[in-house]
C-alpha positions as CSV (number, residue, x, y, z in Angstrom):
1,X,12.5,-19.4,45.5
2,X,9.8,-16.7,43.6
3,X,9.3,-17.6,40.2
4,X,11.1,-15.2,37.6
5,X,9.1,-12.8,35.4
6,X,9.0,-13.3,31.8
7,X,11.0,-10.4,31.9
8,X,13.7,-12.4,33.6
9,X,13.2,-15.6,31.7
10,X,13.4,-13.3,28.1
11,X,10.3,-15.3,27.0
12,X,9.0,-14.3,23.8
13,X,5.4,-13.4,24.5
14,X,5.4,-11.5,27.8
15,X,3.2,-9.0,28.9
16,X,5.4,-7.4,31.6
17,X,7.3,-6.1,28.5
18,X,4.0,-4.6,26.7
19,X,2.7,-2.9,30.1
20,X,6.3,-1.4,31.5
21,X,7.7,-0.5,27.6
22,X,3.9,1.1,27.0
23,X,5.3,4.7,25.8
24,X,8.2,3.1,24.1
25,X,6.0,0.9,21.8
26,X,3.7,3.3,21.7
27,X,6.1,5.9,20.1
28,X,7.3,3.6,17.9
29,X,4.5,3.0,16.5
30,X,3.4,6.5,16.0
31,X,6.5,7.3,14.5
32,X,6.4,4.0,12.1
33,X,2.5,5.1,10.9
34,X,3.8,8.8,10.5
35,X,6.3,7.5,7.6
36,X,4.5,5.3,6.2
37,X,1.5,7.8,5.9
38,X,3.8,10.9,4.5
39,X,5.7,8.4,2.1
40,X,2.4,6.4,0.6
41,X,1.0,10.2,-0.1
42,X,3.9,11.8,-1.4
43,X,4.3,8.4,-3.2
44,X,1.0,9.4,-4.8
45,X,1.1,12.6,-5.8
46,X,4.5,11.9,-7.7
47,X,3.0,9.2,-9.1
48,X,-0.2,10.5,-10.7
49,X,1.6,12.8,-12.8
50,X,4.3,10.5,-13.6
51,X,1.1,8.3,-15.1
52,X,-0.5,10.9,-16.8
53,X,2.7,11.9,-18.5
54,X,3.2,8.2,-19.6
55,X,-0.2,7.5,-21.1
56,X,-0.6,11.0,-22.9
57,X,3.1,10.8,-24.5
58,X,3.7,6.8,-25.6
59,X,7.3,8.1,-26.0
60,X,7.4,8.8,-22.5
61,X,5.7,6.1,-21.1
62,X,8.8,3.2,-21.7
63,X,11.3,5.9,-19.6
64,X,9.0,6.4,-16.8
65,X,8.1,3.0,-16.3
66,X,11.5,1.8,-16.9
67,X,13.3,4.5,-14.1
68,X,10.5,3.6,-11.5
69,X,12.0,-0.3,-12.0
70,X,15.1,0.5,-11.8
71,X,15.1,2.3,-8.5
72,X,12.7,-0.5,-7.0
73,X,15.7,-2.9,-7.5
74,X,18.3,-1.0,-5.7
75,X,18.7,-2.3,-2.5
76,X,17.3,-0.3,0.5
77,X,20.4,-0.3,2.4
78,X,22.1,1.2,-0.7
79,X,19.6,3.8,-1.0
80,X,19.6,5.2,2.2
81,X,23.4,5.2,2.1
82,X,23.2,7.5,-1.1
83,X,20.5,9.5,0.3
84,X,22.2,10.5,3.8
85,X,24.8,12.6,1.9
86,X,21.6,14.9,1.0
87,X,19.0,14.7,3.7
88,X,21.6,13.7,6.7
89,X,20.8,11.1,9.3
90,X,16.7,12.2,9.2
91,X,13.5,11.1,8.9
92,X,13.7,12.4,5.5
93,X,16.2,9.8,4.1
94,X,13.6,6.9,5.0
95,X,10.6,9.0,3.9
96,X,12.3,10.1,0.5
97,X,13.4,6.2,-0.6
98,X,10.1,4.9,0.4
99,X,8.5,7.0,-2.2
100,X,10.9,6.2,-4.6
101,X,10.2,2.5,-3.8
102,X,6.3,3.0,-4.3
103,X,6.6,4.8,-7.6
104,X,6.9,1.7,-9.5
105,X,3.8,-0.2,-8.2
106,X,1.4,3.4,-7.7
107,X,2.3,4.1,-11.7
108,X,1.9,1.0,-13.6
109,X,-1.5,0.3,-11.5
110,X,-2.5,3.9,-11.9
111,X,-1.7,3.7,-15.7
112,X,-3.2,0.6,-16.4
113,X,-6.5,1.6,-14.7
114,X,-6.8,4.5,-16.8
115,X,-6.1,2.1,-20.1
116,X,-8.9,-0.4,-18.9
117,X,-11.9,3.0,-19.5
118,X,-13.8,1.4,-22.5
119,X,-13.2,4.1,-25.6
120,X,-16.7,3.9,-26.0
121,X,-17.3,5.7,-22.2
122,X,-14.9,8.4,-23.5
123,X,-16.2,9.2,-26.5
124,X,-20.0,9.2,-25.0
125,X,-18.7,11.9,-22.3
126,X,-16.7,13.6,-25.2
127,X,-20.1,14.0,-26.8
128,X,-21.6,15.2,-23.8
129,X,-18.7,18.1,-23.8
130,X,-16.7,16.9,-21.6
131,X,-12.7,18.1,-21.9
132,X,-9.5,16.9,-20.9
133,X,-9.7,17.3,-17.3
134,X,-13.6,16.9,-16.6
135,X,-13.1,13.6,-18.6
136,X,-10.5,12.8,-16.5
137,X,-11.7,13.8,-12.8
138,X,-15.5,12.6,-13.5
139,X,-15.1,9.8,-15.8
140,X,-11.5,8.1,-16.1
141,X,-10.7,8.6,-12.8
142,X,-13.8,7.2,-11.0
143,X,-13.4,4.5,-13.1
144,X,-10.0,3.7,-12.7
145,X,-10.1,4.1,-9.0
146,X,-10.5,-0.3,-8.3
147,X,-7.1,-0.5,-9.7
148,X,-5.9,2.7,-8.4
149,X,-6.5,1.3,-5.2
150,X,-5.6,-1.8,-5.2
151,X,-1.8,-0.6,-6.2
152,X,-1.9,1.8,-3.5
153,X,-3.1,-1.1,-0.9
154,X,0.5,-3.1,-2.3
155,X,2.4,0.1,-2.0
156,X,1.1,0.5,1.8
157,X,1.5,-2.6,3.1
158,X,4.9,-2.7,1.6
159,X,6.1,0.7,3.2
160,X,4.7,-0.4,6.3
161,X,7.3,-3.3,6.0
162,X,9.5,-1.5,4.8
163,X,9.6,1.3,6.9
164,X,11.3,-1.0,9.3
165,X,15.0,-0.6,7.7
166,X,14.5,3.0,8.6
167,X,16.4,1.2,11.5
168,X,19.6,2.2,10.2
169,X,19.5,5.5,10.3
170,X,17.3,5.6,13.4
171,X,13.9,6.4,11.5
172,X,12.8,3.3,11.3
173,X,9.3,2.9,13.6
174,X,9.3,-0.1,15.3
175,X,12.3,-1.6,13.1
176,X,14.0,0.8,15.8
177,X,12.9,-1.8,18.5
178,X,13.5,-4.9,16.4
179,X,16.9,-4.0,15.5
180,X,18.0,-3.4,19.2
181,X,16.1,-6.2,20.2
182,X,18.0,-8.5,17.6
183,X,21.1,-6.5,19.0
184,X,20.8,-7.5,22.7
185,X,18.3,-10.8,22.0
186,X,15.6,-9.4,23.7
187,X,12.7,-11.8,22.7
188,X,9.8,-9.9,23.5
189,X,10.8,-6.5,22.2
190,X,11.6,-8.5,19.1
191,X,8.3,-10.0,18.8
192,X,5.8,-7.4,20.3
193,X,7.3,-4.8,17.6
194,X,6.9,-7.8,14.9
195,X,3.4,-8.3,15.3
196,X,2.4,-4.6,16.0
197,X,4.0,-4.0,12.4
198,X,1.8,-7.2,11.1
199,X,-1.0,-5.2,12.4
200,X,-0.2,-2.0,11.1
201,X,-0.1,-3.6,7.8
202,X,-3.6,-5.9,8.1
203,X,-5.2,-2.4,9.3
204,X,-4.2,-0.2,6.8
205,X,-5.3,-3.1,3.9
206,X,-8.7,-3.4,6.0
207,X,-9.2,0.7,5.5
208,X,-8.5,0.7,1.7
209,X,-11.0,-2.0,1.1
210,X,-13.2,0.2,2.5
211,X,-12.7,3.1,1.0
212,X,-12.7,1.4,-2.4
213,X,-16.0,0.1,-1.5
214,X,-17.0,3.6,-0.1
215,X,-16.0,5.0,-3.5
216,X,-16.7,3.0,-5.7
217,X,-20.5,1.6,-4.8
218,X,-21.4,0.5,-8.5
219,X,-18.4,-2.1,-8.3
220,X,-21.1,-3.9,-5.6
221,X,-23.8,-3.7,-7.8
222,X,-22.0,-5.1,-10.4
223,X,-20.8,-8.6,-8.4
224,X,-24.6,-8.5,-7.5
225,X,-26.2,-8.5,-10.8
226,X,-23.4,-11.3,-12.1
227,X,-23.8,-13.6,-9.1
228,X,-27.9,-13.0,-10.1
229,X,-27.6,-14.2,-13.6
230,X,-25.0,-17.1,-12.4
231,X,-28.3,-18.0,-10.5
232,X,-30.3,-17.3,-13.3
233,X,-28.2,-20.0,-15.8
234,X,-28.3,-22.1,-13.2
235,X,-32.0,-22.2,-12.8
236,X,-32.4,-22.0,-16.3
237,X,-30.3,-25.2,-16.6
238,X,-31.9,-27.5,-14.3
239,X,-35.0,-26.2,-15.6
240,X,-33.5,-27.8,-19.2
241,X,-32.8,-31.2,-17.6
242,X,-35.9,-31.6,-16.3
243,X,-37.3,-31.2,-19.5
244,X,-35.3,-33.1,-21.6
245,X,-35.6,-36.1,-18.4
């Protein structure tokens, strides 16, 4: 009697499934970084203004915050549901309510990085002659980009997740695979497309860190000259001790 393949035995981890599904997965996945990539950037762009608008009018800023909340809370399943009237059964349903899921976390972290700029660093560059959008672009902005990026790190690796109810309507990356492997209990198509999303997600933090290291190479310094004065009042201390002792 042969042994049956892991295909045969539906075993969870089984690398038949990987090396004969190699195309499917790997379309999956392109598809499942292609939404998550357009929705994160449009994401973005909607969201910066929406910030600026908030923090220049006060007025403003309790509406905008309040209507990016509000749509976070609708459930996704709803949201599609209302979208598909308007895009049709498209990438474009999943794409649009994945933006309008990111607003809330790309605004609030945009707006409250621009809010943490000492007044005293604005009114310096004032003095220097520095308008509205110089200030902003070479002084707020750069300043404001550790908090600017760790919101957009939370809104990534939560459209990557969420990119997997795109399932419904058919757009939904490897939440295409997981649902039909749910469907038909096909373990390893279940799993594989599980841990490729984890993976998707882990990368895609990994890069950000980066780049807000890349851009923002004072923030090191910073953590350098603190951990040397830690050391510093350390030294100092035991230095004390020994005295006194």
């Amino acid at each position: 009697m042969s042994a049956q393949s892991c295909l045969e035995a539906n075993d969870w981890i089984c690398g038949e499934y990987v090396r004969t599904r190699s195309q499917e997965l790997l379309d999956a996945t392109v598809q499942h970084v292609g939404i998550t990539l357009v929705s994160v950037v449009l994401g973005l762009l909607i969201a910066f203004p929406l910030a600026l608008v908030a923090r220049r009018w006060r007025a403003a800023a309790g509406p905008v915050l309040g209507l990016t909340t509000i749509l976070y809370t609708v459930p996704s399943l709803a949201m599609f549901a209302l979208l598909t009237p308007v895009f049709g059964v498209s990438a474009a349903v999943v794409v649009t309510g994945l933006v309008l899921y990111s607003l809330t976390i790309l605004v609030r972290n945009i707006l409250a990085g621009l809010e943490s700029v000492p007044q005293e660093v604005r009114e310096a560059a004032r003095g220097m002659g520095y308008g509205p959008v110089k200030l902003l672009f070479g002084v707020e902005l750069p300043l404001a980009l550790p908090a600017l990026t760790a919101g957009l790190r939370i809104a990534t690796v939560s459209t990557v997740a969420m990119t997997t109810i795109g399932a419904v309507v058919g757009y939904g990356g490897l939440g295409n695979l997981i649902s039909s492997g749910m469907e038909g209990f096909f373990k390893a198509e279940v799993l594989t497309a599980s841990v490729l999303c984890v993976l998707l997600a882990v990368v895609a933090d990994v890069l950000l860190i980066g780049l807000q290291r890349l851009l923002t190479p004072w923030t090191r310094a910073q953590a350098r000259a603190r951990s040397r004065a830690r050391r510093e009042r350390r030294a100092a201390g035991r230095t004390a001790k020994k005295a006194v002792a």
